[in-house]
ZAMARGU-4260 file (C-alpha; in steps of 0.2 Angstrom, whole numbers, plus 5000, padded with zeros to 4 digits):
<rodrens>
0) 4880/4971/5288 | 4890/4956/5290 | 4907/4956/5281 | 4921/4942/5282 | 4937/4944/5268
5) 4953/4948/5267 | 4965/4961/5275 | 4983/4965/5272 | 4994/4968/5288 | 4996/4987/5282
10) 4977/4989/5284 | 4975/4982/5301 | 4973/4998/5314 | 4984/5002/5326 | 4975/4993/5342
15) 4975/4976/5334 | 4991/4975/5323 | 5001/4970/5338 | 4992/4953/5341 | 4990/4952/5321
20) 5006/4952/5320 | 5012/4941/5332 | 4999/4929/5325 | 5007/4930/5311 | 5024/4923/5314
25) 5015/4910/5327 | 5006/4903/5311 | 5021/4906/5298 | 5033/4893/5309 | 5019/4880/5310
30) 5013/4868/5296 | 5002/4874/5283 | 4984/4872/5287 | 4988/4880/5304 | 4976/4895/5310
35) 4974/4908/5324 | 4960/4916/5330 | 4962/4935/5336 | 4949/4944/5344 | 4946/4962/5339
40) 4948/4975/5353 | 4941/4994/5350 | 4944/5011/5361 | 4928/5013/5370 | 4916/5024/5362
45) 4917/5042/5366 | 4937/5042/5369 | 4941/5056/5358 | 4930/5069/5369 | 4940/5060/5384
50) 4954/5064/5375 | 4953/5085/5372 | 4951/5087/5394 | 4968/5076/5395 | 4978/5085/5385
55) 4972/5102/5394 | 4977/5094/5409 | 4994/5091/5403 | 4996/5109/5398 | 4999/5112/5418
60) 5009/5098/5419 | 5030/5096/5419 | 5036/5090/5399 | 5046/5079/5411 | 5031/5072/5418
65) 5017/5072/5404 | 5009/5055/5398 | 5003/5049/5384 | 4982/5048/5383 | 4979/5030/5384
70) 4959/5026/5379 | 4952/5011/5389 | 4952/4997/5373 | 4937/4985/5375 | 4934/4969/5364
75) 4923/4971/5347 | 4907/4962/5349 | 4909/4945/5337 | 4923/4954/5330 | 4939/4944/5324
80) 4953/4941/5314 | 4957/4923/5307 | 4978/4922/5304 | 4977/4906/5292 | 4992/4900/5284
85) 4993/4892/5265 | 5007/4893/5256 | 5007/4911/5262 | 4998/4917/5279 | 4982/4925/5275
90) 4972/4937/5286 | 4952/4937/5287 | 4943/4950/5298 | 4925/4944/5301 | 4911/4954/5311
95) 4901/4938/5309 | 4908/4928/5323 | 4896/4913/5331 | 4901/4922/5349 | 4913/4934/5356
100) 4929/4926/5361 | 4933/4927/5379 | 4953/4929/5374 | 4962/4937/5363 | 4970/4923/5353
105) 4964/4906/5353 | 4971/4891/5346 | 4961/4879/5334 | 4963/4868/5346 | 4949/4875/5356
110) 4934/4870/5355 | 4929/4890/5359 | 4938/4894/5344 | 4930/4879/5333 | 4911/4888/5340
115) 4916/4904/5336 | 4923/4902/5318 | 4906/4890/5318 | 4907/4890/5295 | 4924/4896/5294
120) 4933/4883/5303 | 4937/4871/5286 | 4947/4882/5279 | 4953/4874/5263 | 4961/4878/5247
</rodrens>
């Protein structure tokens, strides 16, 4: 199912919320019209069984020493979030993207972003 609309900032999960947000004050201190793309990123599949065998092993392991489990994040196929600013920033999450970005923000100034936004790029009120 393909879905583009809006998302507040409190919704956006935990591996994408940094760039969102940084996206967001990008766009906030340039003029209005201004937009960001931000490729979505997404723990591989299968990391909470990866998860159970690491915490295990830190079981044997010095508290001084443990680490965190960190899953391997990959990027969302076609996935991404638009950062747009009107007289307030707004977000758009999309799964309908024309291609997968090849980084995680792009500027409208890229063509790559243009090609990816392909019918969302005139943005207007």
């Amino acid at each position: 199912m393909h879905m583009l609309g809006t998302v507040r900032i409190n919704l956006v999960d935990k591996w994408n919320k940094p760039e969102v947000a940084a996206a967001i004050e990008r766009v906030d201190a340039g003029e209005r019209g201004g937009w960001e793309l931000i490729a979505a990123v997404e723990p591989e599949a299968g990391w909470q069984k990866n998860k159970k065998p690491h915490q295990t092993a830190q079981r044997r392991i010095a508290k001084a020493k443990r680490t965190p489990f960190e899953p391997t994040i990959v990027q969302a196929e076609k996935d991404g979030y638009i950062v747009y600013k009107d007289r307030k920033v707004v977000i758009f999450y999309t799964n309908d993207l024309k291609a997968t970005p090849s980084a995680l923000v792009l500027t409208p100034t890229a063509p790559e972003a243009v090609f990816c936004c392909h019918g969302t790029y005139l943005l207007r009120r």
